[in-house]
PDB file of N, CA, C and O in Angstrom:
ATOM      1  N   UNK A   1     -19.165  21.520 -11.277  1.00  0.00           N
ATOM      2  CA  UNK A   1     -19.230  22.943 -11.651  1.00  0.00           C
ATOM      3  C   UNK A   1     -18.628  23.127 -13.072  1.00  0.00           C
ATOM      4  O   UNK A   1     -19.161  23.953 -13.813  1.00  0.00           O
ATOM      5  N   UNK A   2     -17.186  22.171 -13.655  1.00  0.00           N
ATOM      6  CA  UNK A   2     -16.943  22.680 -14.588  1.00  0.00           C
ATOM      7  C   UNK A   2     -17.949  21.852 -15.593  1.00  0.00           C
ATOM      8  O   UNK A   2     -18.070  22.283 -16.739  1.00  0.00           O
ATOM      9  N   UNK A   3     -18.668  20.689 -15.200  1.00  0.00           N
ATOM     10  CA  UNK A   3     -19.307  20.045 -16.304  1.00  0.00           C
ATOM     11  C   UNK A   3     -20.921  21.094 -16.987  1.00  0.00           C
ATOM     12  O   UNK A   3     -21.553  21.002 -18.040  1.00  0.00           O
ATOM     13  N   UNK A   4     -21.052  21.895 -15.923  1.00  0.00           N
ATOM     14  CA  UNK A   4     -22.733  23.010 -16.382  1.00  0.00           C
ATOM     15  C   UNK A   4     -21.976  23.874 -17.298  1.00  0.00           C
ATOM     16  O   UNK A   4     -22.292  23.866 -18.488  1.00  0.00           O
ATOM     17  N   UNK A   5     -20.817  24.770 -16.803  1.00  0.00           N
ATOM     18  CA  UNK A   5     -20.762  25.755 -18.067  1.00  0.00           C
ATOM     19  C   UNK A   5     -19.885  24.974 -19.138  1.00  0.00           C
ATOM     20  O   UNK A   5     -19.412  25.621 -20.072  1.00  0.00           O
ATOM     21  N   UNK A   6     -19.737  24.110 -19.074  1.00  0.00           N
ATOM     22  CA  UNK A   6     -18.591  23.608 -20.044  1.00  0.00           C
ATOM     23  C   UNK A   6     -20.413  23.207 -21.367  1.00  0.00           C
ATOM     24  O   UNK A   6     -20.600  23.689 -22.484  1.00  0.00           O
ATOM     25  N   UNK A   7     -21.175  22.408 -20.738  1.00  0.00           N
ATOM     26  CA  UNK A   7     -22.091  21.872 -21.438  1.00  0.00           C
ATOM     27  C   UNK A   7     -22.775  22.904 -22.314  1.00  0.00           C
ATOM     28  O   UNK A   7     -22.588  23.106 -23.514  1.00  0.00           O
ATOM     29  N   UNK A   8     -23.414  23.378 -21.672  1.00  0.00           N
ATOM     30  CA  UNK A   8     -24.225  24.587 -22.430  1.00  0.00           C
ATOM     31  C   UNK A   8     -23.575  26.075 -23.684  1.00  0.00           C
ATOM     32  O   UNK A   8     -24.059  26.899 -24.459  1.00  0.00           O
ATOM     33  N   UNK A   9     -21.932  25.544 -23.059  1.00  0.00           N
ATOM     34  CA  UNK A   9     -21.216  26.592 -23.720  1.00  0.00           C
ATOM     35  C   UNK A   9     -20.842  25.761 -25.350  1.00  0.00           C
ATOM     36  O   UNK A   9     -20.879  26.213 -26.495  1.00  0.00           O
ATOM     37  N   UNK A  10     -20.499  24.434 -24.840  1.00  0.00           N
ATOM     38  CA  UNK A  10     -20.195  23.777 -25.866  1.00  0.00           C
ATOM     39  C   UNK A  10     -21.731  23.232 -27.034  1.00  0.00           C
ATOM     40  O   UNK A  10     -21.703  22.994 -28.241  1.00  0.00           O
ATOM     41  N   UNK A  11     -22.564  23.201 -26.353  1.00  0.00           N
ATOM     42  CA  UNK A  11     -23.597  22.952 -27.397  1.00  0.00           C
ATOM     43  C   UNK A  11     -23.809  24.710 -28.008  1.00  0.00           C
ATOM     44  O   UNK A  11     -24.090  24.603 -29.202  1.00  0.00           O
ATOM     45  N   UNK A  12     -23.780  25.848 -27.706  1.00  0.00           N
ATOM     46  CA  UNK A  12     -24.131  27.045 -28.574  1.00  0.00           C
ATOM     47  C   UNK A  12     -23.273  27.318 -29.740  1.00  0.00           C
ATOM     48  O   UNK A  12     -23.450  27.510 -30.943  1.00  0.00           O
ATOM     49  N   UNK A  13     -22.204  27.257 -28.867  1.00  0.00           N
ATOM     50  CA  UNK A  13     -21.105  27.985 -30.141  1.00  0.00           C
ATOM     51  C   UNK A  13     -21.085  26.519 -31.231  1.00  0.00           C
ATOM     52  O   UNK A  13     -20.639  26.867 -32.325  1.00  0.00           O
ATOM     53  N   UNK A  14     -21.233  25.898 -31.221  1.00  0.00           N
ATOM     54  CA  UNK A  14     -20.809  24.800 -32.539  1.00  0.00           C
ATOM     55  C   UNK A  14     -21.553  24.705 -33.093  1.00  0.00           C
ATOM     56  O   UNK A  14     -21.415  23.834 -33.952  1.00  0.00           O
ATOM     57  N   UNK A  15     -23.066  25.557 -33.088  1.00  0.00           N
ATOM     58  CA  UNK A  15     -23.892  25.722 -34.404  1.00  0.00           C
ATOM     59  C   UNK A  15     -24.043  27.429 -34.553  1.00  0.00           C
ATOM     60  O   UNK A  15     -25.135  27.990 -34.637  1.00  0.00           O
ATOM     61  N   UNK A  16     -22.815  28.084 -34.565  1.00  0.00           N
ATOM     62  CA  UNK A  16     -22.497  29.439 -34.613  1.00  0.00           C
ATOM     63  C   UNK A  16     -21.512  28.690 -35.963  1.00  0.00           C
ATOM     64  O   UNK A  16     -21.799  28.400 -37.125  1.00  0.00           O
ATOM     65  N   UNK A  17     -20.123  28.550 -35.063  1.00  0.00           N
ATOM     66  CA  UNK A  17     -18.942  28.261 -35.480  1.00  0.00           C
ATOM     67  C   UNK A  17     -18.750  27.718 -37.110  1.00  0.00           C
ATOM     68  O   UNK A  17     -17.954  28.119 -37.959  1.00  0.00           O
ATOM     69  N   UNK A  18     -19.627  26.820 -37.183  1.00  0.00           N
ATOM     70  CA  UNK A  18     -19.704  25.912 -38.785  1.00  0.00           C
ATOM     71  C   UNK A  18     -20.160  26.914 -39.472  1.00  0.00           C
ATOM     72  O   UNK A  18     -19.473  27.025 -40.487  1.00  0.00           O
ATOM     73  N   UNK A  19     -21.000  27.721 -39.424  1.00  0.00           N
ATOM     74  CA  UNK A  19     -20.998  28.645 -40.739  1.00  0.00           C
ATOM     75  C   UNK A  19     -20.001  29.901 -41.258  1.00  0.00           C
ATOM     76  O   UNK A  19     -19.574  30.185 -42.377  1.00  0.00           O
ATOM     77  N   UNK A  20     -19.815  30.551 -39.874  1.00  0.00           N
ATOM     78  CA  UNK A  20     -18.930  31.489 -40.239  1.00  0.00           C
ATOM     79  C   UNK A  20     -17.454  30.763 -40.401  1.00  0.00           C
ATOM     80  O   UNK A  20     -16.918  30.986 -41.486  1.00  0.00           O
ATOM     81  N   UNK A  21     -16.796  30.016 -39.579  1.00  0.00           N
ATOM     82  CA  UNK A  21     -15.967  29.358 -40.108  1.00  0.00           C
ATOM     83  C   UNK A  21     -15.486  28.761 -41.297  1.00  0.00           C
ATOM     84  O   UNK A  21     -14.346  28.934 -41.728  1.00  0.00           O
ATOM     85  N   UNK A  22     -16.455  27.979 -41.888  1.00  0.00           N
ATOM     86  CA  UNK A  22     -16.336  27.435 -43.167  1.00  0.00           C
ATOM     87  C   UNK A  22     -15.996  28.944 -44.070  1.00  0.00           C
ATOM     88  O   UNK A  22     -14.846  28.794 -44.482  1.00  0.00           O
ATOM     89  N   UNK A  23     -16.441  30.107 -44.466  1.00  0.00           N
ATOM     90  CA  UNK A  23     -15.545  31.287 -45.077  1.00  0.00           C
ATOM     91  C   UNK A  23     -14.273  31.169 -44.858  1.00  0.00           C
ATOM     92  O   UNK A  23     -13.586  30.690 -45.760  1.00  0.00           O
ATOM     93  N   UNK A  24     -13.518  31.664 -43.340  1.00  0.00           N
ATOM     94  CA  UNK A  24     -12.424  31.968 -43.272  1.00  0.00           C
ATOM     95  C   UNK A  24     -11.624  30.611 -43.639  1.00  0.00           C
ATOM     96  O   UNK A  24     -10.500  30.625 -44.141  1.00  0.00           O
ATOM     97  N   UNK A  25     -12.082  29.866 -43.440  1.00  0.00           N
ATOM     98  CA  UNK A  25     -10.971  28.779 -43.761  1.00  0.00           C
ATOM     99  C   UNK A  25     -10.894  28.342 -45.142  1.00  0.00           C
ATOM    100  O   UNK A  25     -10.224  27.341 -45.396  1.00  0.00           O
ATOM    101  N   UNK A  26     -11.504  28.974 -46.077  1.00  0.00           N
ATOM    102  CA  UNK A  26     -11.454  29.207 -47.693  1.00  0.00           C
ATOM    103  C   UNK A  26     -10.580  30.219 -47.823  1.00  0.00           C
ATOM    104  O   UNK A  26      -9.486  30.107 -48.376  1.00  0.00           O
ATOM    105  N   UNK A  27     -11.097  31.407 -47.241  1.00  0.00           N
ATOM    106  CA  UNK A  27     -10.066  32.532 -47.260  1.00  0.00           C
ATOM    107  C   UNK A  27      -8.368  32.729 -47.130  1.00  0.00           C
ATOM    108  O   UNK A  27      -7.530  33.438 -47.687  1.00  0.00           O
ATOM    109  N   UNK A  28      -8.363  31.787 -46.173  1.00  0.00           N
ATOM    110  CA  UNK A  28      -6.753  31.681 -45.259  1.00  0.00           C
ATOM    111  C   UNK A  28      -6.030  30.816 -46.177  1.00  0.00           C
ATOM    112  O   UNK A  28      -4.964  31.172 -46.680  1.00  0.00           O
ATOM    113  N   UNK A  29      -6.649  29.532 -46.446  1.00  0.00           N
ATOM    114  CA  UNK A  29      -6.061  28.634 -47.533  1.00  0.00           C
ATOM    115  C   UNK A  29      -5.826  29.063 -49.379  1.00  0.00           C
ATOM    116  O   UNK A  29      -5.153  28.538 -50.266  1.00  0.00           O
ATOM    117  N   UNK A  30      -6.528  29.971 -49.352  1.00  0.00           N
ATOM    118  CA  UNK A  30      -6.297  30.705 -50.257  1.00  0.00           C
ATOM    119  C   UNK A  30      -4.995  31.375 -50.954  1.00  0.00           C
ATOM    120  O   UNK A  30      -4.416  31.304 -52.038  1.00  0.00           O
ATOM    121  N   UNK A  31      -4.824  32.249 -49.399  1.00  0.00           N
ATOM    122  CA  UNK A  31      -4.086  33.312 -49.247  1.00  0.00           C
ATOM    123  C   UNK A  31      -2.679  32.449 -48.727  1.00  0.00           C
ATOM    124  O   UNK A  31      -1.593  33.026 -48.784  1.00  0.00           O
ATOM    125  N   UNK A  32      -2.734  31.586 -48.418  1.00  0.00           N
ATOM    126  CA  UNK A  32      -1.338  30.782 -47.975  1.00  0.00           C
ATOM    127  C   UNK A  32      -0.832  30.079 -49.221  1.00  0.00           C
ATOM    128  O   UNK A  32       0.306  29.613 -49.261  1.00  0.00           O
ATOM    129  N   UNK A  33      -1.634  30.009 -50.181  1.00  0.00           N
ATOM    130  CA  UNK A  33      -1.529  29.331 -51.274  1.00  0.00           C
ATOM    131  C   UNK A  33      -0.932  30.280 -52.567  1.00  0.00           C
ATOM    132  O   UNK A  33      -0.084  30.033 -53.424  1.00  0.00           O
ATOM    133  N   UNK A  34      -1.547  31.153 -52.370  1.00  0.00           N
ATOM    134  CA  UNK A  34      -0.957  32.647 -53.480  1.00  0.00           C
ATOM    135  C   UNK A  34       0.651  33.289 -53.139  1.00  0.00           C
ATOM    136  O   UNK A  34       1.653  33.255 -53.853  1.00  0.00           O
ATOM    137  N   UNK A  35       0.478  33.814 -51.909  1.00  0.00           N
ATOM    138  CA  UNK A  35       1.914  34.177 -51.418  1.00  0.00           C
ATOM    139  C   UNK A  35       2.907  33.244 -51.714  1.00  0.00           C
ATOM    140  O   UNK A  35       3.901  33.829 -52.145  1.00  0.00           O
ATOM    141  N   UNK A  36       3.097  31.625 -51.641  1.00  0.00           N
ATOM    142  CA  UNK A  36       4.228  31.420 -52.112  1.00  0.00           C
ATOM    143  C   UNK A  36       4.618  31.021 -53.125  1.00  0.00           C
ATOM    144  O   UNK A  36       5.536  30.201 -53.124  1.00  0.00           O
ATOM    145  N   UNK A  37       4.230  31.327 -53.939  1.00  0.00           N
ATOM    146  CA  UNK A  37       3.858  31.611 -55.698  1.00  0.00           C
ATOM    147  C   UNK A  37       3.934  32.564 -56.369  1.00  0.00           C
ATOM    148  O   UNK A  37       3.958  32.586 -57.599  1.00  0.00           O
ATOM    149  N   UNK A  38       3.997  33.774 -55.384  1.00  0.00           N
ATOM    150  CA  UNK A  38       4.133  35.263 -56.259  1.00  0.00           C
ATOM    151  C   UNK A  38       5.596  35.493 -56.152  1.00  0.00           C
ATOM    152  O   UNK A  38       6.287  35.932 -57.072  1.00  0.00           O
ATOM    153  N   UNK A  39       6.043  35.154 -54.919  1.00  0.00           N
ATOM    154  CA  UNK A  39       7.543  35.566 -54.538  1.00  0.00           C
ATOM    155  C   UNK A  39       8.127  34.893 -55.521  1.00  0.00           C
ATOM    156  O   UNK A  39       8.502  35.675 -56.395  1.00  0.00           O
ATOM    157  N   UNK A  40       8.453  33.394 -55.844  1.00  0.00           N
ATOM    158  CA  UNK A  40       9.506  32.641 -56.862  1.00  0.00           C
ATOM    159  C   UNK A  40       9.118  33.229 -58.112  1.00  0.00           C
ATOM    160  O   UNK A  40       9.694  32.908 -59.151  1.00  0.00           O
TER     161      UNK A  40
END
């Protein structure tokens, strides 16, 4: 039982995930990168 929804759940979302992902994780690294640089 957990191997049907585990399968079908895991093949959708990981050709969702790679595109919108790849943004935020430009975004976040960004922004973690600026903040501790403005303060000193």
């Amino acid at each position: 039982m957990l191997l049907v929804p585990d399968a079908p759940k895991a093949t959708q979302p990981p050709r969702v995930p790679p595109q919108p992902r790849g943004k935020p994780v430009l975004s976040h690294r960004r922004t973690i990168r600026v903040p501790p640089v403005t303060p000193p």
